[in-house]
C-alpha positions in Angstrom: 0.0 0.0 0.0 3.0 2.5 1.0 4.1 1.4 -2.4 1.3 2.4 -4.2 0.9 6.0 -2.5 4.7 6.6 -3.0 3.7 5.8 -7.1 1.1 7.8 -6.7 2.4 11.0 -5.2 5.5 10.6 -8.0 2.9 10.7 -10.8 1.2 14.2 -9.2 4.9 15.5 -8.3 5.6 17.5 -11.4 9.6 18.0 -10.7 10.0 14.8 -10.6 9.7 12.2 -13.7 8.4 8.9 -12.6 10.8 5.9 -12.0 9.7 2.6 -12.9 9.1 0.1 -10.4 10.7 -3.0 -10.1 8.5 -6.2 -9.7 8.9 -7.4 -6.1 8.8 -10.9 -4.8 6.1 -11.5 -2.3 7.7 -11.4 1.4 8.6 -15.0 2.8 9.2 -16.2 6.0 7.7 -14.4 9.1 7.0 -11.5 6.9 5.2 -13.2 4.7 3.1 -14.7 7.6 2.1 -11.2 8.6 0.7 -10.7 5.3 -1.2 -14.3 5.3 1.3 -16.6 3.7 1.4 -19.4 5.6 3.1 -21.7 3.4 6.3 -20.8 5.5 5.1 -22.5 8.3 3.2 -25.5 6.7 6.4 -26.3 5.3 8.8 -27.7 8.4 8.2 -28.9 11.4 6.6 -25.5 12.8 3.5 -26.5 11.3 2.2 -28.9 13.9 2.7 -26.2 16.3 1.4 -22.4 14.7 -1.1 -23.5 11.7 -4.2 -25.6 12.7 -5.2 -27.3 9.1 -8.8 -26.9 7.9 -9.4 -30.6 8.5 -7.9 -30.3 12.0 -10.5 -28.0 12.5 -13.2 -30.3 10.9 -11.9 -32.7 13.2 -12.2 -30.9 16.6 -15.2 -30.2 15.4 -16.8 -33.0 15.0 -14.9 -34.2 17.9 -16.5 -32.0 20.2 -20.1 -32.5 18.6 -19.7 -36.2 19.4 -18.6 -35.5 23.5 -21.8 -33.7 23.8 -24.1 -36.5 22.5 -22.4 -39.0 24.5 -23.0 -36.7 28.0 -27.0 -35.9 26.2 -27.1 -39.2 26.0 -26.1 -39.9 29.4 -28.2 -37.7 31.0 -31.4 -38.7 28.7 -31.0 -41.7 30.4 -32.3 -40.6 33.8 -35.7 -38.9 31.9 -37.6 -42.5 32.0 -37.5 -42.3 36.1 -40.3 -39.4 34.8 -42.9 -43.0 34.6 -43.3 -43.5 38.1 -41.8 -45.1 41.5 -41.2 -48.8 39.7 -39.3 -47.2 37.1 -37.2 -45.4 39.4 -36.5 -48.4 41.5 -35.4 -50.3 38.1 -32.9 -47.2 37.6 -31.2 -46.6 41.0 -32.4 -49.9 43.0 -34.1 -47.5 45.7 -37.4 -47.6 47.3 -39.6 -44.7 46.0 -42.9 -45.8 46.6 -42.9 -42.5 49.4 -44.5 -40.2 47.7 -42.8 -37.0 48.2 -39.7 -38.9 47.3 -41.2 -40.1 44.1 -42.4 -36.9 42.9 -38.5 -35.1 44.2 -36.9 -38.3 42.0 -39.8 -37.6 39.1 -38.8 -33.9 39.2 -34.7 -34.8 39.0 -35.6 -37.0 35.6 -37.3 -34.1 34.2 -34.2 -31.9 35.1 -31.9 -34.5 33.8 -33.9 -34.5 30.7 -33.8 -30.9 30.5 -29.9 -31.5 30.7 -29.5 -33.8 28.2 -31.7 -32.0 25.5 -29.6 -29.0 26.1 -26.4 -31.1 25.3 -27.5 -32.7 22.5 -28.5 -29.4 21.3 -25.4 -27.7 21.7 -24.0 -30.8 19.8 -25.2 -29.3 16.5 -25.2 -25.7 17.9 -21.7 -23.8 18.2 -22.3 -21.0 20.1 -23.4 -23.1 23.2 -20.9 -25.7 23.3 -18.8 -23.7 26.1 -21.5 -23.6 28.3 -22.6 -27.2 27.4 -19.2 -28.2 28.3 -19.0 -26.3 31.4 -22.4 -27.0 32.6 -21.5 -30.9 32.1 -18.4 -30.7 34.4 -20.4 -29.0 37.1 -22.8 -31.5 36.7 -20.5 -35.3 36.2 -17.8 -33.7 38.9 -20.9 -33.0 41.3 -22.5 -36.4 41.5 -18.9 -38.3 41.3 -17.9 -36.4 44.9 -21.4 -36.9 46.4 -21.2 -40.5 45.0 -17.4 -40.9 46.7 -16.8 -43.2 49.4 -20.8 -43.3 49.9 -21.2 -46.9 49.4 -23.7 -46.9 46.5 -25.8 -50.1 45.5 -25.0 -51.8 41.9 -27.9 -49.5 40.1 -26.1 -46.4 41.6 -22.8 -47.9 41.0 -23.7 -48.1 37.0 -24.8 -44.5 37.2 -21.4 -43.8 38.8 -19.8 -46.1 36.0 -21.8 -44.1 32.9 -20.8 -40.2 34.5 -16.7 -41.4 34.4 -17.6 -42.2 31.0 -19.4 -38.8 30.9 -15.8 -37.1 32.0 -14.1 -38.8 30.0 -16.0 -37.6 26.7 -16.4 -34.1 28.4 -12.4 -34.0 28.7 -11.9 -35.2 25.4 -14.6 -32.5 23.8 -13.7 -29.4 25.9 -10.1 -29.6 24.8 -11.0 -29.7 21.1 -13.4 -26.8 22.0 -10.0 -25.1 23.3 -7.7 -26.4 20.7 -10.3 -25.1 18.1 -10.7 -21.5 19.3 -6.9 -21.1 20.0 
């Protein structure tokens, strides 16, 4: 651009007879980078480490959209303790034939529900997958301390079994969600 102007001002300058310019190479190296030639990089070893490829990208992606509908999927699960006290025992092997405690555990499924829709939504959805991702830490790391050294019965002990699974996809997804946006 500085080139350009200086040609410019030469032409109005009417002392001055215009030079001719001489073709330039386009900047390499680190210059060239500054300019958005990254071919520099993609060349040696440097590019693992600066230049994220557009399939790496695809790949996080799609990485981090498959983490989320394995913790939706997880916490769908808990949505069909919404049918009753029978359903619930089936689930977490506790008595809920009380009924205060049956409609507290009928409310948690809805919740869960609620949960899992919103993670499977942010699958497909961008702009939410920080906060899915966040909210589905807060959520696995919760229950896996309460369930800690509690002594839980088999049914709880599967639950326990399905949220490290949970973790595991949430640690997977959230650091493509980082590795994406860095």
């Amino acid at each position: 651009r500085a080139e350009g102007l200086y040609s410019t001002l030469l032409a109005f300058t009417p002392l001055q007879k215009q030079r001719p310019t001489a073709p330039t190479q386009p900047p390499r190296g680190l210059a060239g980078a500054a300019r958005g030639d990254l071919g520099f990089f993609r060349r040696g070893a440097i590019s693992r480490v600066f230049v994220t490829t557009l399939p790496e990208i695809a790949a996080m992606r799609h990485l981090v959209t498959a983490a989320l509908l394995v913790v939706g999927v997880i916490h769908l699960l808990p949505l069909a303790g919404v049918l009753g006290a029978e359903r619930l025992n089936q689930l977490y092997g506790i008595d809920a034939s009380e009924p205060n405690l049956a409609v507290l555990m009928r409310h948690r499924a809805v919740l869960f529900g609620l949960l899992g829709g919103f993670f499977v939504l942010a699958a497909f959805k961008p702009p939410l997958q920080g906060l899915a991702v966040l909210a589905g830490f807060v959520s696995v790391l919760s229950f896996l301390a309460l369930a800690w050294g509690a002594g839980v019965n088999a049914q709880l002990g599967r639950v326990v079994t399905a949220d490290w699974v949970a973790l595991a996809a949430l640690v997977l997804g959230a650091g493509a969600w980082l590795a994406r946006r860095a």
